[in-house]
FIFIKE-876244 format. One record per residue: residue number from 1; residue in three letters; y, z, x of N, C-alpha, C in turn. Coordinates in steps of 0.05 Angstrom, whole numbers. Example, Ala and Ser with C-alpha at 12.3 -4.5 7.8 and 13.67 -1.06 7.14 Angstrom:
BEGIN
(node 1,'ALA',(-114,156,264),(-90,156,246),(-66,156,264));
(node 2,'SER',(-45,142,257),(-21,143,273),(1,157,258));
This chain:
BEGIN
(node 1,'UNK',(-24,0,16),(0,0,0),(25,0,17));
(node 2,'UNK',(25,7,36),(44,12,60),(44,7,86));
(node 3,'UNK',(55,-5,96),(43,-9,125),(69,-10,144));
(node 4,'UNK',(74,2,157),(97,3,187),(87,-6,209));
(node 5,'UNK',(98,-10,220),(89,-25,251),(113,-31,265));
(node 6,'UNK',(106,3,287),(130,-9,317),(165,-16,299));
(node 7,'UNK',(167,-1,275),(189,9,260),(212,26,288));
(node 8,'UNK',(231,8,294),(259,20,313),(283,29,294));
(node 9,'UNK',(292,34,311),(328,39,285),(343,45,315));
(node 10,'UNK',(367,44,322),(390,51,327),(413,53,317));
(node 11,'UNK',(429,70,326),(451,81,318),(474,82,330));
(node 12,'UNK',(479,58,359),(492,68,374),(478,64,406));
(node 13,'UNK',(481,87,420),(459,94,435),(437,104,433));
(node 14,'UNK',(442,123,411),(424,132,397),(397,115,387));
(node 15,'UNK',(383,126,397),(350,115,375),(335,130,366));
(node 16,'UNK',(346,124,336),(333,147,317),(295,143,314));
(node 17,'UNK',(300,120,313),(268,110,308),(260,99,328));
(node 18,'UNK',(241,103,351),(233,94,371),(194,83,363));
(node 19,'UNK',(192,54,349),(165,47,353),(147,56,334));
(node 20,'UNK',(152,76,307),(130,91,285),(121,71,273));
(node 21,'UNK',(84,70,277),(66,47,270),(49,77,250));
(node 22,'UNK',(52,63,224),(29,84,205),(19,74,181));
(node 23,'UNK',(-8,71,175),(-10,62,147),(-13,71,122));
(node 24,'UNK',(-10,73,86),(-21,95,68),(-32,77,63));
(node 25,'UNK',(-47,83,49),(-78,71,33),(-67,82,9));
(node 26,'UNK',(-74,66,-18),(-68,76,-49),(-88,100,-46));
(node 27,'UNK',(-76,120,-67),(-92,148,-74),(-84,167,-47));
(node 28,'UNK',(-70,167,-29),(-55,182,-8),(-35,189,-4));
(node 29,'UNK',(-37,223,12),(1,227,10),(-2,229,39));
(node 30,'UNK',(23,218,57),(27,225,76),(54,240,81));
(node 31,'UNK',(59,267,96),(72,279,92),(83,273,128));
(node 32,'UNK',(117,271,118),(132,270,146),(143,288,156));
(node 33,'UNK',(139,304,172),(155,330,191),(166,314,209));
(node 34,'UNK',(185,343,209),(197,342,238),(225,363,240));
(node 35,'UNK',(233,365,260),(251,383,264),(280,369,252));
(node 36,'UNK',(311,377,243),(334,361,237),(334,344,263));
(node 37,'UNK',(345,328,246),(353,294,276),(326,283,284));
(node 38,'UNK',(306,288,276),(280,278,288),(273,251,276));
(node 39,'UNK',(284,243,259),(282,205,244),(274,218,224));
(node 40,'UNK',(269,230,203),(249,232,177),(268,216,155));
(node 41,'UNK',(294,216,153),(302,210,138),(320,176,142));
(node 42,'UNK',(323,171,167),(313,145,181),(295,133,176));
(node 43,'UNK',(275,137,168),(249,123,167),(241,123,139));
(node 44,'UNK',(250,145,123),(259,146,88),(265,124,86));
(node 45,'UNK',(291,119,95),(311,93,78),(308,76,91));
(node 46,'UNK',(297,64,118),(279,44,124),(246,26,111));
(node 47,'UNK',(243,48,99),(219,39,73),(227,33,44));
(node 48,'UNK',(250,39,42),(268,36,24),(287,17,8));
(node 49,'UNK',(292,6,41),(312,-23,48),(337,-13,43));
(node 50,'UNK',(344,8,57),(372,23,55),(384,14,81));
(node 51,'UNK',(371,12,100),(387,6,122),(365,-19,135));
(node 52,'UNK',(379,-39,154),(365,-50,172),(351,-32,194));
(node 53,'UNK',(327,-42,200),(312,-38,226),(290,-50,229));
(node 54,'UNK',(288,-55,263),(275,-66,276),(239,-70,277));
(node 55,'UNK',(219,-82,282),(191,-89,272),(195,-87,240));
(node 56,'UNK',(165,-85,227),(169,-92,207),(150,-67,178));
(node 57,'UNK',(160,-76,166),(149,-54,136),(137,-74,116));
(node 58,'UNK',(114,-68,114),(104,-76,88),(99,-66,67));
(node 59,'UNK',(111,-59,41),(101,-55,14),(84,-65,-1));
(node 60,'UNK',(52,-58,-8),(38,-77,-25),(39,-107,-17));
(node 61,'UNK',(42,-107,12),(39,-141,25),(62,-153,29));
(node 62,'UNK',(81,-135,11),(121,-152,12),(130,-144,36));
(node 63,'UNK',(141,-156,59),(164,-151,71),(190,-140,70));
(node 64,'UNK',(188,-122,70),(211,-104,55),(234,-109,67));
(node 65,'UNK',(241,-126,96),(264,-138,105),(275,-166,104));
(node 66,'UNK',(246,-180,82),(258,-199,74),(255,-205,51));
(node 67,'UNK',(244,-181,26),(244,-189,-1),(248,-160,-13));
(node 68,'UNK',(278,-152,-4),(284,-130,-3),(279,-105,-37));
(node 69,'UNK',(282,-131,-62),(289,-128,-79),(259,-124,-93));
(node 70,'UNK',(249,-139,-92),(215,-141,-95),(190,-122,-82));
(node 71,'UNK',(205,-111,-65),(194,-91,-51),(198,-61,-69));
(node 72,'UNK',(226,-65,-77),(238,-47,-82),(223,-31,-114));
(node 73,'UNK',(212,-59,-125),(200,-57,-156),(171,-31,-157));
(node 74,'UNK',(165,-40,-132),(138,-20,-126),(146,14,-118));
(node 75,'UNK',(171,4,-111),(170,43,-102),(189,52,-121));
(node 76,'UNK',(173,86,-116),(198,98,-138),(214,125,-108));
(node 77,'UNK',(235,124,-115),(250,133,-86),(268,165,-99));
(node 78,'UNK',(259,178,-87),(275,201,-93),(291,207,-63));
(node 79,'UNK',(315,207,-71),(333,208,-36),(333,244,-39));
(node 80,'UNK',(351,242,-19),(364,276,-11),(381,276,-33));
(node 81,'UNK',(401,263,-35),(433,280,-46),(428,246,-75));
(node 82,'UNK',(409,256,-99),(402,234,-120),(437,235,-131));
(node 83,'UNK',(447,212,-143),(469,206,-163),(470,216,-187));
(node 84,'UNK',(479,230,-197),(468,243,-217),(499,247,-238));
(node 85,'UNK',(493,236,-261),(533,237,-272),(528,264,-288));
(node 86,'UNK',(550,276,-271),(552,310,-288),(554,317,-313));
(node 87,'UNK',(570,296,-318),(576,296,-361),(552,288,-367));
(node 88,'UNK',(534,271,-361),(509,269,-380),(492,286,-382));
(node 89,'UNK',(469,288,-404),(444,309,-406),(431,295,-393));
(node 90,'UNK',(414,318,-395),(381,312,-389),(371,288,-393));
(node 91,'UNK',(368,287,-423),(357,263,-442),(379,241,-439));
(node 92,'UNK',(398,241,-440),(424,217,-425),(416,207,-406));
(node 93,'UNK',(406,219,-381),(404,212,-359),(384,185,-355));
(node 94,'UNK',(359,209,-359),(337,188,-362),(324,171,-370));
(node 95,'UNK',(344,173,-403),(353,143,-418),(367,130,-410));
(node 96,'UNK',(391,129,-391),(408,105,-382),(392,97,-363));
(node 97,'UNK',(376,112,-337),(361,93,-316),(338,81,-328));
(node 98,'UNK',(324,92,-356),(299,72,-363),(316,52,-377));
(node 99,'UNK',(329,55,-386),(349,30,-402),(349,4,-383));
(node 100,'UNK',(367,10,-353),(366,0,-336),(341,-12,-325));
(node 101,'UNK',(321,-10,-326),(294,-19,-324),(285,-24,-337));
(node 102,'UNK',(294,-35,-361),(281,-51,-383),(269,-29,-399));
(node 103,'UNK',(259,1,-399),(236,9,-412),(246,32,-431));
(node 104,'UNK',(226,43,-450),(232,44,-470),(238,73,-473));
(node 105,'UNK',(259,93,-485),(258,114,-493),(249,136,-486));
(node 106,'UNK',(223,125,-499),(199,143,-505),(192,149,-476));
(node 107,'UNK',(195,135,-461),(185,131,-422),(202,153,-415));
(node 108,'UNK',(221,155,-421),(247,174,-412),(235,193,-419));
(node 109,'UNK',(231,211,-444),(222,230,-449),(201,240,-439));
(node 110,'UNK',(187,217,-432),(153,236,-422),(162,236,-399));
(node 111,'UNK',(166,231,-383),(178,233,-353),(200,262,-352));
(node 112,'UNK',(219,263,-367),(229,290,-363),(212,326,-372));
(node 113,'UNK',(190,302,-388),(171,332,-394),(148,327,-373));
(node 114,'UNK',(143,305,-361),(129,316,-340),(132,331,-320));
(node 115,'UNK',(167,341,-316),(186,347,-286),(191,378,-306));
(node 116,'UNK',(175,372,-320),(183,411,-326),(216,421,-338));
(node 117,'UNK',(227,393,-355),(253,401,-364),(253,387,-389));
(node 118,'UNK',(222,385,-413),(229,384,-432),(238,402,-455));
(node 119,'UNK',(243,433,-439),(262,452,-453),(292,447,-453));
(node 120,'UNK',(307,433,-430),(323,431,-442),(345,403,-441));
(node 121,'UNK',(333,383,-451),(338,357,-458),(375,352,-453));
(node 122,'UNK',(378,379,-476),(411,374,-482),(430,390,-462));
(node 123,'UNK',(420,393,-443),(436,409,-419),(445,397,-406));
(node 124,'UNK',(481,390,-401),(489,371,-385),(479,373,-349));
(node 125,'UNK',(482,362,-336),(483,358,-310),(490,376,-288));
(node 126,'UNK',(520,379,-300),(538,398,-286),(527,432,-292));
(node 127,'UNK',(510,431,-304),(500,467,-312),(475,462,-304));
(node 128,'UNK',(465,446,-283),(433,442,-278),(438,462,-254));
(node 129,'UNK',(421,479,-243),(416,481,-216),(406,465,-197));
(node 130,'UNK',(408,476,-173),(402,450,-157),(370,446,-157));
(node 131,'UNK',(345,458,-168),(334,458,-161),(316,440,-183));
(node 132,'UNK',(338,445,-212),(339,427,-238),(340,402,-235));
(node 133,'UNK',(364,393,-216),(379,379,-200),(353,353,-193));
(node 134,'UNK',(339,369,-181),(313,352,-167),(303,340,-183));
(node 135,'UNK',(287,359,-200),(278,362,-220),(272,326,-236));
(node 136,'UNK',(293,329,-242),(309,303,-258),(306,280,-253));
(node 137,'UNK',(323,284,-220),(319,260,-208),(293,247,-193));
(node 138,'UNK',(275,272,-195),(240,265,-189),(231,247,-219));
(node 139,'UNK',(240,256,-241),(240,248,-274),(253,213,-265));
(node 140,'UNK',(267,202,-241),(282,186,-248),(265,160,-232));
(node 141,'UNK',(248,182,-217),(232,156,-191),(205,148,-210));
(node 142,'UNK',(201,169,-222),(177,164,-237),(176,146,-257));
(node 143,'UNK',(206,145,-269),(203,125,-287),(185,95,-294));
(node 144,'UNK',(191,80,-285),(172,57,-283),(150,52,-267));
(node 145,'UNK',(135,76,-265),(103,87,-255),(97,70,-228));
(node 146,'UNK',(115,74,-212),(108,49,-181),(82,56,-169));
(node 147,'UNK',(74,49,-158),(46,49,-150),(50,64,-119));
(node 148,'UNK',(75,68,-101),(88,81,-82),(112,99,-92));
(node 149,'UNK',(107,123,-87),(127,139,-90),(138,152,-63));
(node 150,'UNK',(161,144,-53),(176,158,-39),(200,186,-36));
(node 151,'UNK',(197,201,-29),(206,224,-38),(214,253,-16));
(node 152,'UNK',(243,234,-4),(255,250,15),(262,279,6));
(node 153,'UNK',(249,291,26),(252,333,24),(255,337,-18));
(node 154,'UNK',(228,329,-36),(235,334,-61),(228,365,-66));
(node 155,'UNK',(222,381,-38),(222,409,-43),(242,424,-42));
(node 156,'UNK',(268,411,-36),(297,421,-22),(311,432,-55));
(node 157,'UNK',(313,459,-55),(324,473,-71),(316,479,-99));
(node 158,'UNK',(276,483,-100),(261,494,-106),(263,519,-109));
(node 159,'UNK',(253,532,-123),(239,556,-123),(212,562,-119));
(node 160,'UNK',(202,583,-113),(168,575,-109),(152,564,-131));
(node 161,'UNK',(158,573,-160),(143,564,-173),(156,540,-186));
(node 162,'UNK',(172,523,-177),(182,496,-177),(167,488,-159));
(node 163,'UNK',(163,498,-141),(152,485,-111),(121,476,-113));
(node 164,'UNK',(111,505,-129),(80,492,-137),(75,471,-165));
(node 165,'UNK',(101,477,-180),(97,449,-198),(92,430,-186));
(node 166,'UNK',(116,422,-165),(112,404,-150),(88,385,-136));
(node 167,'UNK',(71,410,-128),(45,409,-120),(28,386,-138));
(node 168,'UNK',(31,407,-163),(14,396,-181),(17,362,-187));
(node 169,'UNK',(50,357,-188),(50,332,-196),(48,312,-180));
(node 170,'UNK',(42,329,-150),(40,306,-130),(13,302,-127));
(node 171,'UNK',(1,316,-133),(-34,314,-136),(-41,294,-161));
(node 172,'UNK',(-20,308,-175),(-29,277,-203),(-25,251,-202));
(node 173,'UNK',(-9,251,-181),(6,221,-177),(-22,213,-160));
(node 174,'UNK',(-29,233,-141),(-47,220,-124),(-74,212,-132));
(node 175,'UNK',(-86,235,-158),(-106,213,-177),(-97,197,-193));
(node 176,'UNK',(-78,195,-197),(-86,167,-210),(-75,152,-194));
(node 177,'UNK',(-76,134,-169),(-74,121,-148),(-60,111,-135));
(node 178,'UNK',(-41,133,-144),(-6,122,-128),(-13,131,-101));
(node 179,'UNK',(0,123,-83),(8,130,-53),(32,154,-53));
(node 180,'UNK',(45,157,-29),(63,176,-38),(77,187,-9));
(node 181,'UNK',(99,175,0),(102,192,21),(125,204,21));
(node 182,'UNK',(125,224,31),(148,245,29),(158,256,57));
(node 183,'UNK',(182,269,65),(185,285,81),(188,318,69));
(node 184,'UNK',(185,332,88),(187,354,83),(197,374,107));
(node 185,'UNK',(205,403,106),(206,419,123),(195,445,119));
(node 186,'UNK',(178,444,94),(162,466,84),(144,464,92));
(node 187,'UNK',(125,467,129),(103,474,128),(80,484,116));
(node 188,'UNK',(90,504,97),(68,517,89),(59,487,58));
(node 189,'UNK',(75,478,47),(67,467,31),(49,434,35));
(node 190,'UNK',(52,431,66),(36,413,72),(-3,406,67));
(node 191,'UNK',(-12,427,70),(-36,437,65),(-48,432,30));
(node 192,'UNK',(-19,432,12),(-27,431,-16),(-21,406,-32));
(node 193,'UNK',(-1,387,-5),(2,359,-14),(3,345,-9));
(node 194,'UNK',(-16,337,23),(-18,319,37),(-45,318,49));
(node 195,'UNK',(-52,292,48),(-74,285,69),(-72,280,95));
(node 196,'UNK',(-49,270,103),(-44,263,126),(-17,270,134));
(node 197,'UNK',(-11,276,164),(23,284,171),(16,270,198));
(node 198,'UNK',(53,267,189),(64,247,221),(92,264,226));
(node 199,'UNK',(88,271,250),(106,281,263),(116,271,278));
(node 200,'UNK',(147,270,276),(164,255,285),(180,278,304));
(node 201,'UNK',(185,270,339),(203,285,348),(217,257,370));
(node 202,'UNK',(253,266,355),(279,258,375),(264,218,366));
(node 203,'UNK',(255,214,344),(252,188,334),(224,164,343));
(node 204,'UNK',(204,187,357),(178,185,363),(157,199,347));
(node 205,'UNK',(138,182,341),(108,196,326),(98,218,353));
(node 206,'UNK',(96,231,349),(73,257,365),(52,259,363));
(node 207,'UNK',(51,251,323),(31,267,317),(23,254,285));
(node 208,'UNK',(-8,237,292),(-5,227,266),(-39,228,260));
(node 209,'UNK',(-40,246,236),(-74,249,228),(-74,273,205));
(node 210,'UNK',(-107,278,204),(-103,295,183),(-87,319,183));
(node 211,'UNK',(-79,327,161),(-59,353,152),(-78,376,163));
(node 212,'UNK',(-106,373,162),(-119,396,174),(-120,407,204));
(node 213,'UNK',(-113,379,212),(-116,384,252),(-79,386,247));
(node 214,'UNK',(-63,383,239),(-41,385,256),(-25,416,238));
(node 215,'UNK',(-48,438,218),(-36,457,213),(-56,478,233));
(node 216,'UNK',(-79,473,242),(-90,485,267),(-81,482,285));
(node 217,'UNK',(-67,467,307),(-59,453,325),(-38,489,333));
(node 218,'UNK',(-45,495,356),(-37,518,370),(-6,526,370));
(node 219,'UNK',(9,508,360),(39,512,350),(41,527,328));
(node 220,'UNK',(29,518,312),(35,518,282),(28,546,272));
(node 221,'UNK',(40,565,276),(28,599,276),(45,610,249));
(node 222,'UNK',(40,623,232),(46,646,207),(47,667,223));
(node 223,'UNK',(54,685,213),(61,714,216),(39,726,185));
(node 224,'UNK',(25,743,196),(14,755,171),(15,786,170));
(node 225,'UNK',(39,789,147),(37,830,140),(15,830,137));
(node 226,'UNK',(11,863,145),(-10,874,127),(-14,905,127));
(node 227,'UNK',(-5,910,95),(8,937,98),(-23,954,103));
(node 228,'UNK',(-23,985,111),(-53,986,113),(-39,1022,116));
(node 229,'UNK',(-38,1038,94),(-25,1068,92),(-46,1083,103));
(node 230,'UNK',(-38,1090,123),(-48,1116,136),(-66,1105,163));
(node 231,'UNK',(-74,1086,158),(-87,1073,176),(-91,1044,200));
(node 232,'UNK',(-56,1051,193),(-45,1027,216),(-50,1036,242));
(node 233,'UNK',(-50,1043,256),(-60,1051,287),(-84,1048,293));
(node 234,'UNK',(-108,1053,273),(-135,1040,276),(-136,1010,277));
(node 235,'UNK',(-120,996,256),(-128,968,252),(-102,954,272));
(node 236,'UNK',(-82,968,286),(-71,956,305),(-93,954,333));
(node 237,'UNK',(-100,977,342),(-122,974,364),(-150,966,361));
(node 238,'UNK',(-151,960,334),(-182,933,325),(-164,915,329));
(node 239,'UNK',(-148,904,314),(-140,869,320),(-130,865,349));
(node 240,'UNK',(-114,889,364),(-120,888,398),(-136,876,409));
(node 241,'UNK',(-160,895,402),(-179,888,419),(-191,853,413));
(node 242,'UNK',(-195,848,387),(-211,827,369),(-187,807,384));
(node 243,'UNK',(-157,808,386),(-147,782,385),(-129,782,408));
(node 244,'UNK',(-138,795,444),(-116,809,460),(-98,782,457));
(node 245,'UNK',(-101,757,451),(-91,731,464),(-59,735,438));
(node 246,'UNK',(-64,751,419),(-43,753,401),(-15,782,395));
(node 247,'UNK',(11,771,393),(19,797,392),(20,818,375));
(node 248,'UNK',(6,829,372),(3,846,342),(24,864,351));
(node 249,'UNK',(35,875,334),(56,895,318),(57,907,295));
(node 250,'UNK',(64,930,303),(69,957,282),(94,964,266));
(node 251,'UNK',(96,959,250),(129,964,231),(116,983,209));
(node 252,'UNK',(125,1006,216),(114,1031,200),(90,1026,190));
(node 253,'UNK',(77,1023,163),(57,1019,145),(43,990,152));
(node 254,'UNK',(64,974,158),(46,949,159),(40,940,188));
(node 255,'UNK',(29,914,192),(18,904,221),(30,884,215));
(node 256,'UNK',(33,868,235),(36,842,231),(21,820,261));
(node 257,'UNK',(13,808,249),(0,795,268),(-1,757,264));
(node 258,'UNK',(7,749,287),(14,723,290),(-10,703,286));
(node 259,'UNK',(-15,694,267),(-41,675,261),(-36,636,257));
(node 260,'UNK',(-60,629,268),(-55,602,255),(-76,605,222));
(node 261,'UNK',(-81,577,200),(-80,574,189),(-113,582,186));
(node 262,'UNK',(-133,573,208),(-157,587,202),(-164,620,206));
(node 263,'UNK',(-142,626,217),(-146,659,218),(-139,673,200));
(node 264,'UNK',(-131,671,179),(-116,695,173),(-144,702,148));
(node 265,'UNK',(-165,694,143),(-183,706,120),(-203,720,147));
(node 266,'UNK',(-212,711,168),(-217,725,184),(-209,743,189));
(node 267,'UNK',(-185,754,201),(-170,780,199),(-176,794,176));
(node 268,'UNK',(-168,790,156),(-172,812,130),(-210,818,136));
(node 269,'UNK',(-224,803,140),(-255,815,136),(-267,831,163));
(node 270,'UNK',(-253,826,175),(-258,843,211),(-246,875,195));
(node 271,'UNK',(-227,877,182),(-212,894,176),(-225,912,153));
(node 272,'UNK',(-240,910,133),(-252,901,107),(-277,918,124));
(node 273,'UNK',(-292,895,148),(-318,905,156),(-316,934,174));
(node 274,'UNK',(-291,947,182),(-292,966,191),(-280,994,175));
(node 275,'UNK',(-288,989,149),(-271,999,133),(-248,1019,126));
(node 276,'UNK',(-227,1000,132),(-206,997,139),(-192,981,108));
(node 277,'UNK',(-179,997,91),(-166,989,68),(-140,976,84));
(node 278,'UNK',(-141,946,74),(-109,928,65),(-104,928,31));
(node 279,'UNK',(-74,940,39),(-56,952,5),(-51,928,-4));
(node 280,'UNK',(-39,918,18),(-18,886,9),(-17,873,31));
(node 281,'UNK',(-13,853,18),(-17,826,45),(7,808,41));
(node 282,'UNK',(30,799,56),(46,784,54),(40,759,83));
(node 283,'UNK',(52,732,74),(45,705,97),(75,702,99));
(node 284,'UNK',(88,707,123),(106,693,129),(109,666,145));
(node 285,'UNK',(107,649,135),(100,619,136),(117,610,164));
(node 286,'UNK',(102,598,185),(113,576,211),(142,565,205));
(node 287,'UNK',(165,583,211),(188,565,211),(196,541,228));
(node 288,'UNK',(198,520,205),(192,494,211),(194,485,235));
(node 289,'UNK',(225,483,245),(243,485,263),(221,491,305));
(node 290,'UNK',(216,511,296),(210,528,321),(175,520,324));
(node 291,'UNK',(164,513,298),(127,505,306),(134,481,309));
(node 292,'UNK',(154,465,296),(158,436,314),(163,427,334));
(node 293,'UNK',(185,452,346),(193,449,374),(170,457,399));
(node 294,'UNK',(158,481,387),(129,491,403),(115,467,397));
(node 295,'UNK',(100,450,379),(80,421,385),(91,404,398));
(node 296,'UNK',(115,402,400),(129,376,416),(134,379,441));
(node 297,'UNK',(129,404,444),(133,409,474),(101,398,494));
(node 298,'UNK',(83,410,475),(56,399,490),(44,371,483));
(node 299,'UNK',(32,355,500),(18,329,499),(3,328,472));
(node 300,'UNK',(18,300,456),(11,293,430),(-21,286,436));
């Protein structure tokens, strides 16, 4: 459904995109990281036909730098900062862009109740939050059911349980056999909506394969609480011993210990098997930023 190849961009001196060759297959999400300035959103609107750049993009077989418009019919594009007219509703909205696409009404409506805002239809624009905001304009890519959905940072000003809607509807898109590529900077949400990630650092791939090797991959570390009353000093000098290669720490009641993505049900049962009660468990999730900068530092 997609295909890049040896994709450049400059800016100047600048080269945002240096060479990203990747392909989706229909029924796949590939999820784009990277640190700010790293190309993700370069390479957004280069699949897009927002800007020129160099090698070439294919959509569904189209040339997307020379049948810009035709290309365009297959994807549905959710940008960063969507157009959105403040005086209109809900139901306004997504009736003037299916209008604009020939389709009918009724399309408008099921699309804004699929985005989780058929409560409130008649709510203008300007009283949406930003996270409504999205919301909408995810209601706006979906419209004419493209068979590629593109969908720069559509987690940006979520809440969590917006965030796992999200989930859900990107899983639905992906059975029934849309493609789907997105950027993101939510690590943790990679795992629940992607098959594949490409990591982009300073406008180079690093890092391109399954979502499972590149959330193991020795960068990519959580922080995991774990409150444990009365008996934090025992399970700080068990996970000592069990993990010397890690820094565990003591903050009154809880531990916290630095894990990647296959450790952390391990930890709770080492803990569990020495019986040793955990009260509460909190994941403070790999900030983006700093596990990108730690993988890019070592050989892709």
């Amino acid at each position: 459904m997609l295909q890049a190849r040896a994709v450049a961009k400059s800016y100047g001196r600048v080269r945002a995109l240096d060479g990203v060759s990747f392909e989706l297959a229909p029924g796949r999400v590939l999820a784009v990281v990277g640190a700010n300035g790293a190309g993700k959103s370069t390479l957004i609107k280069s699949v897009v036909a927002l800007i020129r750049f160099e090698g070439q993009i294919l959509v569904d077989g189209i040339d997307v730098a020379r049948n810009p418009k035709e290309a365009r019919r297959r994807i549905g594009y959710l940008s960063q900062e969507a157009a959105l007219h403040p005086d209109l509703t809900v139901a306004e909205t997504a009736a003037f862009y299916a209008a604009l696409r020939g389709l009918s009404p009724e399309r408008a409506r099921e699309c804004v109740e699929l985005v989780g805002l058929g409560s409130v239809p008649e709510r203008r624009v300007a009283a949406l939050s930003g996270g409504m905001r999205r919301r909408l304009a995810l209601a706006v890519a979906l419209l004419a059911d493209p068979p590629l959905l593109v969908l720069d940072e559509p987690a940006s000003g979520l809440d969590v349980a917006a965030r796992v809607e999200l989930r859900r509807l990107i899983a639905d898109q992906r059975a029934a056999g849309k493609s789907v590529l997105l950027s993101t900077h939510w690590l943790e949400d990679v795992p629940h909506i992607a098959d594949d990630v490409l990591v982009l650092d300073r406008g180079r791939a690093v890092f391109l394969g399954p979502a499972r090797e590149f959330l193991e991959a020795p960068a990519v570390e959580s922080r995991l609480y774990l409150r444990i009353n009365g008996r934090s000093q025992e399970a700080l000098e068990l996970l000592r011993r069990t993990m010397p290669q890690r820094s565990v720490q003591r903050l009154g009641d809880w531990v916290v210990v630095p894990v990647r993505a296959p450790e952390k049900a391990a930890i709770l049962h080492s803990l569990v098997d020495e019986g040793i009660p955990v009260s509460d468990v909190r994941v403070e999730e790999a900030p983006a930023d700093d596990a990108l900068r730690r993988l890019t530092e070592v050989d892709p």
